[in-house]
N, C-alpha and C positions, 0 to 999 in steps of 0.2 A: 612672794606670790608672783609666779609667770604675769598673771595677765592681768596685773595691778598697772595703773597709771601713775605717775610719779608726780602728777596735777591733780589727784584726786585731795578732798577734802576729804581732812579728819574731824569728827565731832568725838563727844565724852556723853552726849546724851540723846537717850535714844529717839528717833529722827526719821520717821517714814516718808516714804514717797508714794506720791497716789496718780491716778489720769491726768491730773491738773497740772503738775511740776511740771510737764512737758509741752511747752506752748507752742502749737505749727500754726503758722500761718496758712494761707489761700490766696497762691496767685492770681492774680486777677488784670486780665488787659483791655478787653473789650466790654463798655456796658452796653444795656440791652438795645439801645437807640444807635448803636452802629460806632458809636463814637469811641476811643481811646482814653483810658483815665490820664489826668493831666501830669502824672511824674510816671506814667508807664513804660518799660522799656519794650519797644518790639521787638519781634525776631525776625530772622534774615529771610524776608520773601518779598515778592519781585510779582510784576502781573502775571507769567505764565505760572508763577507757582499758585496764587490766588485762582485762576480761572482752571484748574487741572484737581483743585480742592474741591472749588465749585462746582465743577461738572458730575465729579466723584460723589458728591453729595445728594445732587439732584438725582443722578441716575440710583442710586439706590433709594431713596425716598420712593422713586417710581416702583423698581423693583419689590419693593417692600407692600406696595398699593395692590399693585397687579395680583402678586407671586399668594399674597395673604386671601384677596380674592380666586386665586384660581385653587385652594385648599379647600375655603369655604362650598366651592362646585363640584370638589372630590377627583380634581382632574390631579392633585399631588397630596400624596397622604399627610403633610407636617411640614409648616413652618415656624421661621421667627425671625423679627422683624429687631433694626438697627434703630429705629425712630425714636430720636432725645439723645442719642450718644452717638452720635458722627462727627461730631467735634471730639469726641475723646479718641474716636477712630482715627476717621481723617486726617485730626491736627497730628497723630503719632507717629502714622506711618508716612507724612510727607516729611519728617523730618527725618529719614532713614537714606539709606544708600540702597541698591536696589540689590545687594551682594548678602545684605542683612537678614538674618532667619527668622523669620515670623513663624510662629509660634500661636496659636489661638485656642479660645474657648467655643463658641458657636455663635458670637453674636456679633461679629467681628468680617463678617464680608466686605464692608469698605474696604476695610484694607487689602484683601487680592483684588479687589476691584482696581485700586489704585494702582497696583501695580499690572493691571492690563490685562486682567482677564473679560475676558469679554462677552457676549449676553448670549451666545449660542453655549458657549463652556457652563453657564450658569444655569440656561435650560437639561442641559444634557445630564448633569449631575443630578437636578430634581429631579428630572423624568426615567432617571437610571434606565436612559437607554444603552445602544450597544457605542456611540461614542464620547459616554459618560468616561473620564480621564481614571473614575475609580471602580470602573469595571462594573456598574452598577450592586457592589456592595455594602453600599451607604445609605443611611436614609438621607432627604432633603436635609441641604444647608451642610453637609461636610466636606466642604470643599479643601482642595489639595491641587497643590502643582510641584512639582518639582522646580520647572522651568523659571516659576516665579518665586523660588526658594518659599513658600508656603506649606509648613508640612499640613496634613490633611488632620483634621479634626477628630479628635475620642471625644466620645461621647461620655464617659465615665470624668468626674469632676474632678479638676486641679492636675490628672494627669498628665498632666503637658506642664507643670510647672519646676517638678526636678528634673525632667526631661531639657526645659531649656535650659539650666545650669550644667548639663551635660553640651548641649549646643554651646555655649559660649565658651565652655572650656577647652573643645574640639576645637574652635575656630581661634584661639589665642596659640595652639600647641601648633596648630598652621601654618601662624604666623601671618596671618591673615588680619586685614587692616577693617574687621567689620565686627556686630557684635549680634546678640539675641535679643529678639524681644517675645517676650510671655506675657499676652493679654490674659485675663481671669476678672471675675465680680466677687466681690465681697463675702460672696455666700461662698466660694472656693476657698477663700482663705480661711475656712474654718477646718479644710479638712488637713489632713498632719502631711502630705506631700508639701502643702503652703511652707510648712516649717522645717521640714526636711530641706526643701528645693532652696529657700532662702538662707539658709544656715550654712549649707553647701558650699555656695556661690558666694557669699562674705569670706567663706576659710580657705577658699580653694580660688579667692580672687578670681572670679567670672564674668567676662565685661558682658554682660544681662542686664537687660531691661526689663523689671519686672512692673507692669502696668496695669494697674488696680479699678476697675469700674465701677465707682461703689455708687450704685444706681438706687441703694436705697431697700432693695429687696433682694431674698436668696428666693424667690420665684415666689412665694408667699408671706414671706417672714421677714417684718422688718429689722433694723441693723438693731432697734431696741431689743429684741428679743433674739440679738445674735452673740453681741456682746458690748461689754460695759465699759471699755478703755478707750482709750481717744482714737478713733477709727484703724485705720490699715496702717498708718503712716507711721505710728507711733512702735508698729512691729518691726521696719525696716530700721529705724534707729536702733532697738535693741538689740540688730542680729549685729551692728556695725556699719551699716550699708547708708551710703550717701541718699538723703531723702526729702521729697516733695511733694504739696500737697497743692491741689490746681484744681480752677472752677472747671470742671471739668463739660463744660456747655459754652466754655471761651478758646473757640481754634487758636487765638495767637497765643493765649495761655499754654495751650499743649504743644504748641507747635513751638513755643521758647523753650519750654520744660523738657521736650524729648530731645531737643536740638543742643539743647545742653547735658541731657543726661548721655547721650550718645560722645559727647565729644570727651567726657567723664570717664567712661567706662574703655573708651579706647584707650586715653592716656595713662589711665592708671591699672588699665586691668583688672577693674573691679565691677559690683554689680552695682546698680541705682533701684530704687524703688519710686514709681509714681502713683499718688493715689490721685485720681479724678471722682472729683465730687459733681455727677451727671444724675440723671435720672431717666430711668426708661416709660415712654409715655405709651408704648403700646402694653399688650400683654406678654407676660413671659414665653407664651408660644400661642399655636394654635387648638393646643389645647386647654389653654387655660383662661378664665373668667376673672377680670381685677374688680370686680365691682364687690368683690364677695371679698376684698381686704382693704380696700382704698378707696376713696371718698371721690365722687366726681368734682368735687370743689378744690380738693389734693390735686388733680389731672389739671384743673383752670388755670391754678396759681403755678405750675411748672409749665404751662404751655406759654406764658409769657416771657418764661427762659429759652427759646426754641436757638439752639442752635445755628441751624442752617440756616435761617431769615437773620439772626444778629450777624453772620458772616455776611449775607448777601447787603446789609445796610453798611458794613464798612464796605465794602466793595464797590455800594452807590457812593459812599460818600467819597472813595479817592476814583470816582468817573471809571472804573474799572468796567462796570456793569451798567446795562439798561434794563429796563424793569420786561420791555418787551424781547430782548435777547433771554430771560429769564425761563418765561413765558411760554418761550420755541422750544426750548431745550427741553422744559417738563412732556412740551405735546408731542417732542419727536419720541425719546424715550419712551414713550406708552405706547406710539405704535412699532416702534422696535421690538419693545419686549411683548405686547405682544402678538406681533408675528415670530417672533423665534417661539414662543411657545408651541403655534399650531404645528410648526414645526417638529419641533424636539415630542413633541407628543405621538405623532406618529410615525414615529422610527420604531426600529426591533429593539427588543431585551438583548443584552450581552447572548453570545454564543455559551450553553450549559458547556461545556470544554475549559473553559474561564474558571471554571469553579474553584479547580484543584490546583490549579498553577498560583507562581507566587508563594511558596509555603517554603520548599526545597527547590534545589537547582534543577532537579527531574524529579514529578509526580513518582508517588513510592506505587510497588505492584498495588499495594492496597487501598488507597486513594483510587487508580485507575479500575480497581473491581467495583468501589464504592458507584462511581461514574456510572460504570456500565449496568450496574443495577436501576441507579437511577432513572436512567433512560429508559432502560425496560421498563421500568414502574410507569413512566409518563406517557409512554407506547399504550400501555395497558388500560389507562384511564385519562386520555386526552381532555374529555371537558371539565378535569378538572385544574387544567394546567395550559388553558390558553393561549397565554404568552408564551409559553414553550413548545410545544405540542410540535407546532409546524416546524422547527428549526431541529426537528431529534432524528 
C-alpha cells in the first residue's frame, strides 16, 4: 500500500477508533488576571509590538461601538462586529510579515486594521462612497486592499478557503519567502471548500495558514449541533497537516502559535492549521438577535474571558501601559471615527460609468448599451434614484 506507514500498528482484532483516541491539547499563556502561567513559554514580542496590538484592539473595539450604532440610526445598512475575538485576530496577524496574503471571512477587520488601513478607508467602504477602494460594490465590512495584500471579502461561505491554498501555492512557485493565511469560523468548515481547500494544501504542500475561529456558533447553531468529533483541530490532523489548538481569547497564545505555524509552513512548504477556542460576545450581525439562542448568564461567564482587558493587564503588569494612556486612546478614537463618519457620509456614490469596468480589459458594445439604457431609465425617473440622478 502507497500510503501505508511502515510505524503503523498491526492488531488481529478488531479495534475502533472514536473522538477520544485523539487527545489535543489547548495552549494557554496568559491567565485572566494578566499574569503568565508559571512553565509558559512566550513568544517573541518587544513593547512596540505589544503597544501596536494594543492600539489595534482598542481602535476597533471603538469602531465596532460607533460603526454598530451608526447601523442602528440607518445611516449604514449592515454590520458586524470583532468584539471577544481580537485576540484571535490581532495575536495572528501580528505574527505575519506584511508580504503575507490574508485572506478573510468577514469578522476579521483587525487585521487590515493592523496592517494600516486607516479610519477614512473604513468609512469610505461602509458609506460606498465614490472613494470607497471597491468602487462601492460591496456592502459594509468587505474590505480589500491590494496595497495591504488583503484580498477583499466574499460573502458566500468558506470561499476564500481553496482560494488561499491557491495563494500559498502561487507564492511558493514565486519563490517568495512569505505564506497565506485563511481566517474562517467553524460554521465554514462544514461546507466541502473546508475539505477541498485543506486536502489541497496537505497534497500540494501549501505553506497556508489555515485559522479556525471556532467562537462557538455558525451564527445560530452551536458547534453541538454542528458536529460530534473533537472540534476543527482534529480535521487538520487527518488531512496530514501540522496542527493546533489555542485559547483563542489569549494574544500570546495566538501570537506563539501563528509565529510558529508561520515559520512551519515556510520551512517546510506546508500547510498548518490553527483552531482558536474564542467566543464572539456580540451578535452575529446586525441583524441578528442572540437572546433568542443564548443565555445572558452564557454572555457573563465569557465576558470574564475578555481579551482585550487580559492583554491590557499584562501590559500593566510589565509597566508597558497606564490605565490613563488607555483611557486617551479609547476617547481619541471615538472622536476620530466619528468625524470621519460625518465625513464619508456626505461624499457622492461612485460615478454609474464604474459599473461595467473591471470585468474585460474594454467594456463589450453590449455592456456599453446596457450603460446607456440605464441612464436613460434614471433620466426618466430621477426621484427614484437620488443618489444617481445628479451625476447622469
Amino acid at each position: 500500500m502507497s500510503n501505508a506507514n511502515s510505524t503503523t500498528e498491526t492488531v488481529h482484532r478488531v479495534s475502533f477508533l472514536d473522538k477520544d483516541s485523539l487527545s489535543i491539547p489547548i495552549l494557554k499563556i496568559l491567565q485572566a488576571d494578566g499574569t503568565a502561567y508559571e512553565s509558559a513559554v512566550l513568544p517573541v514580542i518587544d513593547q512596540a509590538l505589544a503597544e501596536k496590538i494594543h492600539d489595534t484592539c482598542v481602535f476597533t473595539r471603538v469602531l465596532d461601538e460607533r460603526m454598530l450604532g451608526a447601523q442602528r440610526q440607518g445611516r449604514i445598512s449592515f454590520y458586524m462586529t470583532c468584539t471577544g475575538e481580537e485576540a484571535s485576530i490581532v495575536g495572528s496577524v501580528a505574527a505575519l510579515d506584511d508580504g503575507d496574503v490574508i485572506l478573510a471571512q468577514y469578522r476579521e477587520h483587525a487585521a487590515i486594521r493592523y496592517r494600516g488601513f486607516t479610519t477614512e478607508q473604513f468609512m469610505n467602504q461602509m458609506f460606498s462612497n465614490e472613494k470607497d477602494l471597491g468602487k462601492g460594490r460591496q456592502m459594509p465590512i468587505h474590505y480589500g486592499s491590494q496595497a495591504l495584500n488583503y484580498q477583499t471579502i466574499s460573502s458566500p461561505l468558506a470561499t476564500q478557503i481553496p482560494q488561499a491554498t491557491g495563494v500559498g501555492y502561487s507564492l511558493k512557485m514565486q519563490g517568495k519567502r512569505n505564506v497565506a493565511i485563511c481566517y474562517f469560523g467553524e460554521g465554514a468548515a462544514s461546507e466541502g471548500d473546508f475539505h477541498a481547500g485543506l486536502n489541497m494544501a496537505a497534497v500540494l504542500k501549501s505553506p497556508t495558514i489555515f485559522f479556525c475561529r471556532n467562537n462557538g456558533y455558525a451564527i445560530s447553531t452551536p458547534t453541538s449541533e454542528q458536529f460530534v468529533g473533537n472540534g476543527i483541530a482534529s480535521r487538520g490532523v487527518g488531512y496530514g497537516m501540522h496542527t493546533i489548538r489555542v485559547d483563542g481569547n489569549d494574544m500570546l497564545a495566538v501570537l506563539a502559535a501563528t509565529q510558529q505555524a508561520r515559520a512551519y509552513a515556510l520551512e517546510h512548504n506546508a500547510p498548518v492549521l490553527i483552531e482558536a477556542m474564542t467566543y464572539r460576545l456580540g451578535a452575529h450581525s446586525s441583524s441578528d438577535d442572540p437572546s433568542g439562542y443564548r443565555s445572558k448568564e452564557e454572555e457573563a461567564k465569557w465576558q470574564q474571558h475578555d481579551p482585550v482587558k487580559r492583554f491590557k493587564l499584562w501590559m500593566m503588569n510589565k509597566g508597558w501601559l497606564a490605565e490613563e494612556t488607555d483611557v486617551a486612546l479609547y476617547e481619541k478614537y471615538r472622536q476620530e471615527v466619528l468625524a470621519a463618519v460625518k465625513v464619508a457620509e456626505k461624499l457622492p456614490v461612485p460615478s454609474l460609468d464604474g459599473i461595467i469596468e473591471d470585468v474585460y480589459d474594454e467594456p463589450t458594445p453590449r455592456l456599453k448599451a446596457q450603460l446607456t439604457s440605464l441612464k436613460q431609465h434614471i433620466k426618466k425617473y430621477p426621484d427614484s434614484y437620488p443618489n444617481s440622478a445628479g451625476r447622469v
